[in-house]
N, C-alpha and C positions, 0 to 999 in steps of 0.2 A: 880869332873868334873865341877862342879858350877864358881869354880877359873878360870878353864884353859877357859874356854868359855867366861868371864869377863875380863882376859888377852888377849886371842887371839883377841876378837872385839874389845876392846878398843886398840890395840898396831895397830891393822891392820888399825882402824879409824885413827888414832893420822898418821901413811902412809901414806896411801892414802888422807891425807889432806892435806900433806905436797907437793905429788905429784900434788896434784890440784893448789895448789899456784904458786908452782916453774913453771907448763905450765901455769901460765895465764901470765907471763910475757910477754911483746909484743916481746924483740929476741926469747922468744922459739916459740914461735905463730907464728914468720915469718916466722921460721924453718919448725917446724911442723903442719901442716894445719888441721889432723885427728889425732883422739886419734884411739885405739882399745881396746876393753873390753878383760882381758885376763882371764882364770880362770885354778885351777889345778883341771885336768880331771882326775879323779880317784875315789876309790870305797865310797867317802866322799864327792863330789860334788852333791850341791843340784839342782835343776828341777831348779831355777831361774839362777844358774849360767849356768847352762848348755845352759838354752836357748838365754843367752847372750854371751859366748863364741864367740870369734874372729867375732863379731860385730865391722863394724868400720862408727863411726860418725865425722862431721868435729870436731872440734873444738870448734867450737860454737853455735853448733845444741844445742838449749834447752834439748834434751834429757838426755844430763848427767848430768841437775839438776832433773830430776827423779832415774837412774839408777848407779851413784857414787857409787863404793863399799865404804863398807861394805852394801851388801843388804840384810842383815840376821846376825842372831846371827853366830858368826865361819867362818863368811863367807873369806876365803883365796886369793881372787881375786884383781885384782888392774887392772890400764888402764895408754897402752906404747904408747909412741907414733907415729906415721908413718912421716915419712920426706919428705919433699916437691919434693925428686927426686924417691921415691919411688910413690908417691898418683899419684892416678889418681881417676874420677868420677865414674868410674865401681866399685871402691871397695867402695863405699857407701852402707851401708843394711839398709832394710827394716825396720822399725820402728819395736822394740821387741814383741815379743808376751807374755810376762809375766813382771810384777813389781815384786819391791821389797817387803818384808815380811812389816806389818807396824813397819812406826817407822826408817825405813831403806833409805837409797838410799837417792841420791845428795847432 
C-alpha cells in the first residue's frame, strides 16, 4: 500500500503541476478567467476534497497557492478550467472552509 500511495501522490503531483504551468500561460488566462477545484466523489474521498469540490476561484485569487492538488497523501483531484463565455461573478465561492493536510496544497 506504501508504493501505490507514493505513486499515486507523486504521478498526481508531477499533473497537477503540469496543469498549473500550461494555465499560467497568458492565451490560456485570456481564455479562462476561473479555475474550478474538481475532486472524485466517492466512498475514498477525503473531508478536505469534499469540502473543496466544484469551488471555483478566478484565476489569480491567491487561493490556489494554498489549495493546488495534491492536498493530501492519494489525494485524486485536479482543477479545470471555466472559459470566459461560460464565467460569470456569481460563480465565485466562498473562501474554503478546510486546508490542506501539512505539507500539501499550492
Amino acid at each position: 500500500y506504501h508504493a501505490e500511495t507514493v505513486f499515486r501522490t507523486n504521478m498526481m503531483g508531477a499533473y497537477n503541476a503540469g496543469r498549473r504551468e500550461m494555465y499560467g500561460d497568458p492565451d490560456v488566462k485570456a481564455y479562462f478567467p476561473a479555475y474550478e477545484y474538481t475532486a472524485i466523489m466517492d466512498g475514498r474521498t477525503s473531508d478536505i476534497c469534499m469540502g473543496l469540490d466544484g469551488k471555483v476561484y478566478l484565476a489569480d485569487d491567491p487561493v490556489w497557492n494554498t489549495i493546488w492538488p495534491p492536498n493530501h497523501f492519494s489525494c485524486r483531484s485536479t482543477v479545470v478550467t471555466v472559459n470566459k463565455y461560460d464565467f460569470n461573478q456569481d460563480m465565485i465561492s466562498e473562501k474554503p472552509g478546510v486546508t490542506p493536510a501539512e505539507g500539501f496544497g499550492g
